[in-house]
MDAnalysis code that builds the backbone (N, CA, C; Angstrom):
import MDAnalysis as mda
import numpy as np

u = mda.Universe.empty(429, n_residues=143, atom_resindex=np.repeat(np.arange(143), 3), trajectory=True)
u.add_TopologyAttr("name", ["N", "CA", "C"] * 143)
u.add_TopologyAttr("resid", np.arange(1, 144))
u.add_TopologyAttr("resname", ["UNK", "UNK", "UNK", "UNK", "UNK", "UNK", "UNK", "UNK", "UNK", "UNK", "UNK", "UNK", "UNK", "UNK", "UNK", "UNK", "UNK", "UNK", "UNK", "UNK", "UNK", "UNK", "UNK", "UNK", "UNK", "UNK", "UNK", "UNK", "UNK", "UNK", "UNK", "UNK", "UNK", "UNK", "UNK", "UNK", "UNK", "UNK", "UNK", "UNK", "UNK", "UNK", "UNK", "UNK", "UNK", "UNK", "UNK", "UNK", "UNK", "UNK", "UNK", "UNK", "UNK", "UNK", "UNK", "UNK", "UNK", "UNK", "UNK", "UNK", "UNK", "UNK", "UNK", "UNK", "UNK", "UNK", "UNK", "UNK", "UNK", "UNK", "UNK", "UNK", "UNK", "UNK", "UNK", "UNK", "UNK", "UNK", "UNK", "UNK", "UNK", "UNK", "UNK", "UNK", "UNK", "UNK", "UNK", "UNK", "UNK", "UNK", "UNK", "UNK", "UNK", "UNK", "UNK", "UNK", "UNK", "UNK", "UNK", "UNK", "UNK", "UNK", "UNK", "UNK", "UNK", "UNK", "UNK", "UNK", "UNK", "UNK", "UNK", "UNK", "UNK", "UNK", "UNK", "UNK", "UNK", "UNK", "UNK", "UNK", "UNK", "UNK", "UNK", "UNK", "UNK", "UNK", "UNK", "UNK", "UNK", "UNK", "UNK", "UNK", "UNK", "UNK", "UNK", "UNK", "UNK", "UNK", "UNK", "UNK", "UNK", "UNK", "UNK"])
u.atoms.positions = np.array([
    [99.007, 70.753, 114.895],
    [100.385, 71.234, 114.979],
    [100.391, 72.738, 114.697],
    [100.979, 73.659, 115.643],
    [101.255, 74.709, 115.197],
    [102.408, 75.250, 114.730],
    [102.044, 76.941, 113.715],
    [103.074, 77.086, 112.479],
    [104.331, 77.462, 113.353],
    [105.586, 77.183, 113.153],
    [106.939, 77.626, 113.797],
    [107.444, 78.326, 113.645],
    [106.824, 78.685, 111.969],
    [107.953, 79.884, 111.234],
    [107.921, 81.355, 111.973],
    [108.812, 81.906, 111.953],
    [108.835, 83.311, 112.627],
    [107.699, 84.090, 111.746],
    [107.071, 85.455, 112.923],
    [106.864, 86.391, 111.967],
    [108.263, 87.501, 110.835],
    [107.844, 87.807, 110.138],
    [109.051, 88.705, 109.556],
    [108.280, 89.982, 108.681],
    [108.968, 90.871, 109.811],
    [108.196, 92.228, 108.939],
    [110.036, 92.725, 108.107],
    [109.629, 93.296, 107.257],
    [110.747, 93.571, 106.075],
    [110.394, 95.697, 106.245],
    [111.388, 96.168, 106.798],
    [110.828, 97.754, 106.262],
    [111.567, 98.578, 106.033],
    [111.348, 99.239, 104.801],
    [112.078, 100.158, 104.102],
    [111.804, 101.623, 104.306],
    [112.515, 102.547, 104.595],
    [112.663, 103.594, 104.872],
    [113.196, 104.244, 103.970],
    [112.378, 104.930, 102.494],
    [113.046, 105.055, 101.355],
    [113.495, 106.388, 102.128],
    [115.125, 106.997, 102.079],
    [115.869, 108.263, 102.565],
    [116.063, 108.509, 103.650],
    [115.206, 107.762, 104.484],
    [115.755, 107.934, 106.018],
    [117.037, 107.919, 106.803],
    [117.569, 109.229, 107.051],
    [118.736, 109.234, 107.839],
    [118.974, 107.982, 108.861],
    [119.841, 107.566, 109.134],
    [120.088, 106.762, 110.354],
    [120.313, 107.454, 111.844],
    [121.278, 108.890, 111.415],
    [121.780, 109.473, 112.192],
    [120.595, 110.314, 113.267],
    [119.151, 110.365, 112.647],
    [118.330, 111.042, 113.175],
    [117.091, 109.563, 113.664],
    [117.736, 108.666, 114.390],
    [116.814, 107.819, 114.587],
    [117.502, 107.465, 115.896],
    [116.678, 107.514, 117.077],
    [117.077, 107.327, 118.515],
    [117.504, 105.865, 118.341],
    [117.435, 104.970, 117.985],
    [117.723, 103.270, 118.482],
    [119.394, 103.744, 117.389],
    [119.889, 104.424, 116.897],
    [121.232, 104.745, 116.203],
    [121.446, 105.875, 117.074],
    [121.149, 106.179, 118.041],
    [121.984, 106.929, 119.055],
    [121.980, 108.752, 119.081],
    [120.698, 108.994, 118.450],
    [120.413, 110.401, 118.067],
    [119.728, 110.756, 119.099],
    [120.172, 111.810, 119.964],
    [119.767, 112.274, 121.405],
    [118.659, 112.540, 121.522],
    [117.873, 112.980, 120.972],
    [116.313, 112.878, 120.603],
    [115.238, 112.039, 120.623],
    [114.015, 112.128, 121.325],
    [112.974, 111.341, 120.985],
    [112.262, 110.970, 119.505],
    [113.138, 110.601, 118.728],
    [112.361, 110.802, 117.086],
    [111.286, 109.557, 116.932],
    [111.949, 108.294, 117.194],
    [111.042, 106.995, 116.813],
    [111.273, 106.093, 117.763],
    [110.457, 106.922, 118.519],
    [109.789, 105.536, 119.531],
    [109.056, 104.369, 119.497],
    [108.439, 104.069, 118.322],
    [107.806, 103.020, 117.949],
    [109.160, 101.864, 116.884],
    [110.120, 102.551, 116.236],
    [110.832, 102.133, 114.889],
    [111.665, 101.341, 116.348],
    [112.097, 102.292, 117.461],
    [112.947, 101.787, 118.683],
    [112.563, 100.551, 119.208],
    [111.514, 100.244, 119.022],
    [110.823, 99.523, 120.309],
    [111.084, 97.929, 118.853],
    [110.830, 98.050, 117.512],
    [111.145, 97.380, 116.773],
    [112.619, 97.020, 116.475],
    [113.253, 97.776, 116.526],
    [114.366, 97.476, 116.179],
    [115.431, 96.523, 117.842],
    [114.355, 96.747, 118.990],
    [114.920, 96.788, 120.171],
    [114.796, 95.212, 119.925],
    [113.603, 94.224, 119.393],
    [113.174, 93.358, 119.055],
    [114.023, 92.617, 117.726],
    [114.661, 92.867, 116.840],
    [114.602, 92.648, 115.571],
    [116.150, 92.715, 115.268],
    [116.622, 92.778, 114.046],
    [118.299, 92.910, 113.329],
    [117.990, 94.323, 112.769],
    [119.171, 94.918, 113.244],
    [119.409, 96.244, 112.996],
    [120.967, 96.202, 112.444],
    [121.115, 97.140, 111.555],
    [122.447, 97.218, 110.906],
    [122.997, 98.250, 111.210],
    [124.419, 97.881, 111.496],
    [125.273, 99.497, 111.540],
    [125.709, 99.392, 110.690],
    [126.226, 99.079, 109.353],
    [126.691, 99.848, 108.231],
    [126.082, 98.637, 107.050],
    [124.809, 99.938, 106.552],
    [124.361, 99.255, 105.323],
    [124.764, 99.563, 103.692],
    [125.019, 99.276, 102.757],
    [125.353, 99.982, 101.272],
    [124.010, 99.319, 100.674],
    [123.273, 100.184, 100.034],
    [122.726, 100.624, 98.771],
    [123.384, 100.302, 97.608],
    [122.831, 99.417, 96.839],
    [123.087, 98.678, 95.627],
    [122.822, 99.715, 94.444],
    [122.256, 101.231, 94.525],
    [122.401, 101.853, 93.836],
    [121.316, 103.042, 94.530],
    [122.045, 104.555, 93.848],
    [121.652, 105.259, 94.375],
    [120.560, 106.078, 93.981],
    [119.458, 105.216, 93.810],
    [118.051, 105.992, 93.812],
    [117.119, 104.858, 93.994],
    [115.941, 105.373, 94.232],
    [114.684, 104.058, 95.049],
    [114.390, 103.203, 93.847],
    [114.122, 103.177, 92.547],
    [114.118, 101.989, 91.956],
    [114.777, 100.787, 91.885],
    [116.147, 101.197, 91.130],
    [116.713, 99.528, 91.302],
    [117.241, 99.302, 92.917],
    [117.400, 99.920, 93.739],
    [117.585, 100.167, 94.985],
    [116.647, 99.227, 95.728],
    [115.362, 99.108, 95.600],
    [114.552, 98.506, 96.356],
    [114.322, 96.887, 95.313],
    [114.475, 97.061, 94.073],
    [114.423, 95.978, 93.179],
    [115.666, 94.893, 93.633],
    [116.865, 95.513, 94.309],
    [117.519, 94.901, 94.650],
    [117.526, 94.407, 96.002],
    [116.976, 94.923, 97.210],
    [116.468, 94.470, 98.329],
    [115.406, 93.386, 97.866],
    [114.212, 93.755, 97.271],
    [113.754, 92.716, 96.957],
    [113.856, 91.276, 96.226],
    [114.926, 91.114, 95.655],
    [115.298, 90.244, 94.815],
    [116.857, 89.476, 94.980],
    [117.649, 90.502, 96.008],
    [118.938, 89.789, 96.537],
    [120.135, 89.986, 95.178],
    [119.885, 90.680, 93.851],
    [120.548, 90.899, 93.133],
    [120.834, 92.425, 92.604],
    [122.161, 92.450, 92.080],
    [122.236, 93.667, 91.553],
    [121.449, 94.210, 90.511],
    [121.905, 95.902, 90.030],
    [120.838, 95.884, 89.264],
    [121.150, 95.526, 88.097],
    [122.516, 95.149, 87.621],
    [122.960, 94.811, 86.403],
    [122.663, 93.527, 85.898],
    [121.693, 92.433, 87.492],
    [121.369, 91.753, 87.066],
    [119.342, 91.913, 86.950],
    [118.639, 92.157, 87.869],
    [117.612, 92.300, 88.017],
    [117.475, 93.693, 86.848],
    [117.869, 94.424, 86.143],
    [117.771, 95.285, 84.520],
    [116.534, 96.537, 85.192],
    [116.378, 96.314, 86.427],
    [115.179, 97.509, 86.987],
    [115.805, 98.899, 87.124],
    [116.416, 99.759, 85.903],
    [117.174, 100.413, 86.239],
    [116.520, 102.157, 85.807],
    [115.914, 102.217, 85.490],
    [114.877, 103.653, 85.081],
    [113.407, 103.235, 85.826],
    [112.908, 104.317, 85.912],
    [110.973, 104.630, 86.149],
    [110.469, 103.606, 85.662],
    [110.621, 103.503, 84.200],
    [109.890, 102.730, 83.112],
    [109.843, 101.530, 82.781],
    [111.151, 101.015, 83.233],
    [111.523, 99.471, 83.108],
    [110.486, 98.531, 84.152],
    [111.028, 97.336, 83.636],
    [110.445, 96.628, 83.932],
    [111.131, 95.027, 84.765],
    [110.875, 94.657, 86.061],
    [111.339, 93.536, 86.034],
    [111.264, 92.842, 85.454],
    [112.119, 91.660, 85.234],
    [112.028, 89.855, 84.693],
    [111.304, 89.883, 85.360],
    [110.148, 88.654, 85.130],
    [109.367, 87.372, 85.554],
    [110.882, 86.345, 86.065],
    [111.656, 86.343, 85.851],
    [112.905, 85.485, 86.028],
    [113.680, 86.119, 86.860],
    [113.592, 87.096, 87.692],
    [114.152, 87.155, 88.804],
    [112.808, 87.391, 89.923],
    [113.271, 86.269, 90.677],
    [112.152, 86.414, 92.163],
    [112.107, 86.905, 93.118],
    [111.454, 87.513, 93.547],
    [110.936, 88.632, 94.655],
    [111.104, 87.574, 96.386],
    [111.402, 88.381, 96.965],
    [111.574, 87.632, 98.292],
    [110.210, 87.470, 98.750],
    [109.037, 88.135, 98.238],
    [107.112, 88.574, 98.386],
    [107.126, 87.260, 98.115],
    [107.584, 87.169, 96.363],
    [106.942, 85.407, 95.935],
    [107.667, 84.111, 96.639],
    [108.704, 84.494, 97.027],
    [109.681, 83.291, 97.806],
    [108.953, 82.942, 99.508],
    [108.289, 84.013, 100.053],
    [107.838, 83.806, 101.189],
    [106.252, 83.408, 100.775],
    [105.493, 83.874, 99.854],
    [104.575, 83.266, 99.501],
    [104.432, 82.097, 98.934],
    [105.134, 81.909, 98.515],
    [104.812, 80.534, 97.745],
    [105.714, 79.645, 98.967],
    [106.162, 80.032, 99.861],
    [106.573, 79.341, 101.220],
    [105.500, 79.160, 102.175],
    [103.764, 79.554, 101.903],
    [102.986, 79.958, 102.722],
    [102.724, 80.794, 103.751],
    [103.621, 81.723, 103.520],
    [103.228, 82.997, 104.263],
    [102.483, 83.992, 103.710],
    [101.456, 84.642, 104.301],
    [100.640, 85.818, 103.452],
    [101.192, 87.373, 103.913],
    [101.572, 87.567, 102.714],
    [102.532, 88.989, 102.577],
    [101.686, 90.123, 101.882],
    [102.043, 90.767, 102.382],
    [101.562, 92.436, 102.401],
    [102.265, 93.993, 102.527],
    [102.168, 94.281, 101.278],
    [102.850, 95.783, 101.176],
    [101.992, 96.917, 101.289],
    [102.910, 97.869, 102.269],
    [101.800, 99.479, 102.200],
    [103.255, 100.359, 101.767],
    [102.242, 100.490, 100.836],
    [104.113, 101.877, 100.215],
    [102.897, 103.626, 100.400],
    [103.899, 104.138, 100.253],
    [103.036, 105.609, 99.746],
    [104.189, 105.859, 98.898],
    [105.218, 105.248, 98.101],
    [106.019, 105.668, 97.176],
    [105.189, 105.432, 95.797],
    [104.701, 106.113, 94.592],
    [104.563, 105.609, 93.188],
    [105.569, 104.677, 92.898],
    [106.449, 105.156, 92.839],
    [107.423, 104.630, 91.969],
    [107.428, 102.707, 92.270],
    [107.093, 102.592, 93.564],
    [107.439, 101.224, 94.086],
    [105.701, 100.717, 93.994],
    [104.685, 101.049, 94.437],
    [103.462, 101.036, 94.825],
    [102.423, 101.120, 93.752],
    [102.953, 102.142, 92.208],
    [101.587, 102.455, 91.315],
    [102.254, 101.724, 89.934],
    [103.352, 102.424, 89.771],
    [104.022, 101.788, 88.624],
    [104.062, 100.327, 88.245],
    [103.760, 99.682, 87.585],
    [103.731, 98.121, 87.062],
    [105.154, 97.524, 86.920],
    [106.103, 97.938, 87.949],
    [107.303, 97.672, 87.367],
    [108.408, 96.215, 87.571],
    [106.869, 95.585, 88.648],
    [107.271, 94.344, 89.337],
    [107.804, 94.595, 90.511],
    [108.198, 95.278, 91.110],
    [108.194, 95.289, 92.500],
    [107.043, 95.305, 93.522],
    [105.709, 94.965, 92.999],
    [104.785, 94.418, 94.051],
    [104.243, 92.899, 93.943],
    [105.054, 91.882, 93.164],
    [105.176, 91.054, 92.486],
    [105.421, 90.220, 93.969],
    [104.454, 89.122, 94.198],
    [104.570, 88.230, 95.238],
    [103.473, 88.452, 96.553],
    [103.008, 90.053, 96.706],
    [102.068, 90.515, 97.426],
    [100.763, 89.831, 97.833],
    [100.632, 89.157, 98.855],
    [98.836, 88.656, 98.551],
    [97.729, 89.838, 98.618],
    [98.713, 91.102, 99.036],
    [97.402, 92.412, 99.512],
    [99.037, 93.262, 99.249],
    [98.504, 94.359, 98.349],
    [99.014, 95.427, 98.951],
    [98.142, 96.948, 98.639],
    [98.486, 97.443, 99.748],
    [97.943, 99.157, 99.623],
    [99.041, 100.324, 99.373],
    [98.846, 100.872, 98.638],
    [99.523, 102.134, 98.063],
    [98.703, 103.465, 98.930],
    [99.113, 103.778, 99.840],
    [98.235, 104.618, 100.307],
    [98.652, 106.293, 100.100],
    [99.037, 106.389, 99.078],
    [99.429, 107.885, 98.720],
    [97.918, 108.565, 98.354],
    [98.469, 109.726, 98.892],
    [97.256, 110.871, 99.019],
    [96.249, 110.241, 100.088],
    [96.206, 109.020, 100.548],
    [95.020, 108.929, 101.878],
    [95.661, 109.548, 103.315],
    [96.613, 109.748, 103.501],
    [96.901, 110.550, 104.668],
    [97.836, 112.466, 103.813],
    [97.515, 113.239, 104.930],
    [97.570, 114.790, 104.416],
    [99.446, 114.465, 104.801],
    [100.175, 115.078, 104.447],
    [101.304, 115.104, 104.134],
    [101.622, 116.742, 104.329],
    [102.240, 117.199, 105.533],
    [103.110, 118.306, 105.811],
    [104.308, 118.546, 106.589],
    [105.348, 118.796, 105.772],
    [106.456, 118.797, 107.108],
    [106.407, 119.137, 108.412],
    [107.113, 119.047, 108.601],
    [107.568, 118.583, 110.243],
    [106.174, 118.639, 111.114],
    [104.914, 118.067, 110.574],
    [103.942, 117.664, 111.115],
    [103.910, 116.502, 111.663],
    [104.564, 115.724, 111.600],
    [104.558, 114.014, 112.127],
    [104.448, 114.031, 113.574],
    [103.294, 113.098, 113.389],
    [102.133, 112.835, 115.250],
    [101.366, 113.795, 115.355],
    [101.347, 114.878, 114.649],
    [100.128, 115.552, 114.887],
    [98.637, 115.375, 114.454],
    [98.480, 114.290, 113.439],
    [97.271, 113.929, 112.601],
    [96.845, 113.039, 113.949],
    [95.472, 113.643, 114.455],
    [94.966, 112.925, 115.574],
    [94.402, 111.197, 115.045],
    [94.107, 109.991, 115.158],
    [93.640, 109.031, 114.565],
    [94.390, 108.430, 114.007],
    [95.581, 108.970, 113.506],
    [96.349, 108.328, 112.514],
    [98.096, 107.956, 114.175],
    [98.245, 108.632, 114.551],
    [98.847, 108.629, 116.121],
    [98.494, 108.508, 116.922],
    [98.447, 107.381, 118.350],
    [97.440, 107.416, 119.176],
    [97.023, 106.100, 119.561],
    [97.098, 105.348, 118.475],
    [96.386, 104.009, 118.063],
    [97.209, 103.020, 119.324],
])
């Protein structure tokens, strides 16, 4: 018997304008690849942010609660073990899940937001990082 369940990629765009992304109607060639996903997938026209900075922000994408309930509310904190990650809800559903952040804050920090992961890579500092360089790193574009 084969598996039925959908694939499901989950992706976060910590600051990303909407307004500068062609599949949201920005006259520009910016993301032709994010396009071709989203052309496929659920796309939102009006999303709110459960709070306004990437910690409890993504603690709350991941977990479906606010942050007054999930307490992930500074650098330093720490999730509950008692609130569950949508990582451990799809894993322990048998799916094998996998995060690539280049954020610390989400990726190095112990703060439970990689909590459910069967693999994840933090790949900060493995690719060179310069503005308005994007597609020019030959190998890394191309693929």
């Amino acid at each position: 018997m084969t598996d039925q369940r959908p694939d499901i990629l989950f992706l976060v765009l910590d600051t990303q304008r909407a307004d500068r992304l062609s599949c949201y109607g920005y006259d520009q060639p910016t993301s032709p690849n994010l396009d071709a996903i989203a052309a496929e997938g659920s796309r939102f026209k009006q999303a709110v942010a459960a709070a306004q900075w990437t910690v409890p922000s993504h603690a709350s994408m991941f977990t479906g609660l606010y942050p007054s309930e999930h307490g992930l509310l500074q650098s330093y904190s720490v999730m509950s073990a008692d609130c569950a990650t949508l990582a451990e809800r799809l894993r322990d559903g048998g799916y094998f899940t996998a995060g690539f952040c280049n954020n610390p804050l989400v990726g190095v920090i112990n703060n439970g937001l990689r909590r459910g992961f069967t693999s994840f890579l933090n790949y900060s500092g493995l690719l060179t990082s310069r503005p308005n360089q994007a597609g020019s790193s030959p190998g890394v574009v191309g693929r």
